[in-house]
N, C-alpha and C positions, 0 to 999 in steps of 0.2 A: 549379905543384905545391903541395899543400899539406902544409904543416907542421906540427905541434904549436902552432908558436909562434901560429900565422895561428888555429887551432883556442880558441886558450885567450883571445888577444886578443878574439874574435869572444863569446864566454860571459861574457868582463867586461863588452864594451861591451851585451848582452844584459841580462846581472841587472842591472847599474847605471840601463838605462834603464824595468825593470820593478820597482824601488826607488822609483825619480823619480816614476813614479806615485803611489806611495802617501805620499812625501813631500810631493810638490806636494796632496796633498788634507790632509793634514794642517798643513804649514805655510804652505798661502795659500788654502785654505779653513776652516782652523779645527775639521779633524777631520770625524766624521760628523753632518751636521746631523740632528739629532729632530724639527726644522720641519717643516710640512707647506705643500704645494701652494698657489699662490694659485688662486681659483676658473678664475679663465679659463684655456683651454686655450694652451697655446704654441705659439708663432707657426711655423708651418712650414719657415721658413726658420732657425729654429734650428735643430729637427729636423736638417736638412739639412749647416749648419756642423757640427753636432759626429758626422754619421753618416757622412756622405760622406766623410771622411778615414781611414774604417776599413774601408768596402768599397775603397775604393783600393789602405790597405795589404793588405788581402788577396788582392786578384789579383797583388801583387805578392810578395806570398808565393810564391803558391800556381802562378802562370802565367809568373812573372821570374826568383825565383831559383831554380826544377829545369832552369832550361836553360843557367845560369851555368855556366862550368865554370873560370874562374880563381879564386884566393878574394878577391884583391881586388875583382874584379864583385860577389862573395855579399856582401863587407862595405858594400862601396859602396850597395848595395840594399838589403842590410838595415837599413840606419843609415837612408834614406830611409826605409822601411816605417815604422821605431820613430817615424822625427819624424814622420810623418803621426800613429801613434796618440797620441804626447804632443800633438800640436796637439788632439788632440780634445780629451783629459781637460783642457788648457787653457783650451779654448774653453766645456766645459760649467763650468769655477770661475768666469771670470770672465761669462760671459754669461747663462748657466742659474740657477746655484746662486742668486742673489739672491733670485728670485721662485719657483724650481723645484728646490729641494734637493735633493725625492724622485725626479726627473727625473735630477736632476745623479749622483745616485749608480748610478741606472741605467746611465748613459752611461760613468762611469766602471768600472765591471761588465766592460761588453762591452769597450771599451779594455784591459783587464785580458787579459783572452782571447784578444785580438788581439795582443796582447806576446807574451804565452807564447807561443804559436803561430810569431813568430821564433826562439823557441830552436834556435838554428844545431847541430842534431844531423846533420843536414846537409854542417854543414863538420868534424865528428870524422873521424880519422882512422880508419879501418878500419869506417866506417858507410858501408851500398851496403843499398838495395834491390834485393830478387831480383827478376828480370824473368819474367816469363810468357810 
């Protein structure tokens, strides 16, 4: 069953991990870089490290937790969901942002998005979607 308590724990560990975002780019990237681009295009398989862990968390949004029904599963999943999207905004500071700032802040964009998007509105209590 859920509770207040399971509700309110579930929106700190939420803002906190979409803080952490912007922490982590300001104190271990050094803020918004004004650099630009090195010419050569970025290797695909970055691409890939920092994208791939966002369509992840998102099927697991979007296709894992509407079919959760304890709140422990929703936390469980969404705390998975959130470390996939920190892993990205991680992997574009230290791997991206060197050569690709304007890239890295891209990436960090979408990650942004991909956060909010767990906001466990979800797991309030007295929130129900109407069924058709």
């Amino acid at each position: 069953m859920l509770t207040k308590q399971h509700a309110i724990v579930m929106w700190i560990i939420w803002f906190a991990q979409l803080q952490a975002a912007f922490i982590f780019q300001f104190f271990l990237a050094g803020g918004f870089s004004k650099e630009t681009n090195v010419v050569e295009p970025m290797a695909i398989w970055l691409w890939f490290l920092c994208l791939v862990p966002l369509v992840l968390a998102t099927g697991i949004r979007w296709l894992g937790i509407p079919k959760m029904t304890q709140p422990n599963q929703q936390l469980a999943t969404m705390i998975i969901g959130l470390a996939l999207c920190e892993a990205s905004v991680l992997s574009s500071i230290f791997l991206v942002a060197p050569d690709y700032p304007q890239y890295q802040i891209g990436i960090l964009m979408v990650a942004v998005v991909s956060i909010i998007q767990f906001a466990p509105s979800y797991a309030t209590p007295g929130y129900k979607l109407e069924e058709r």
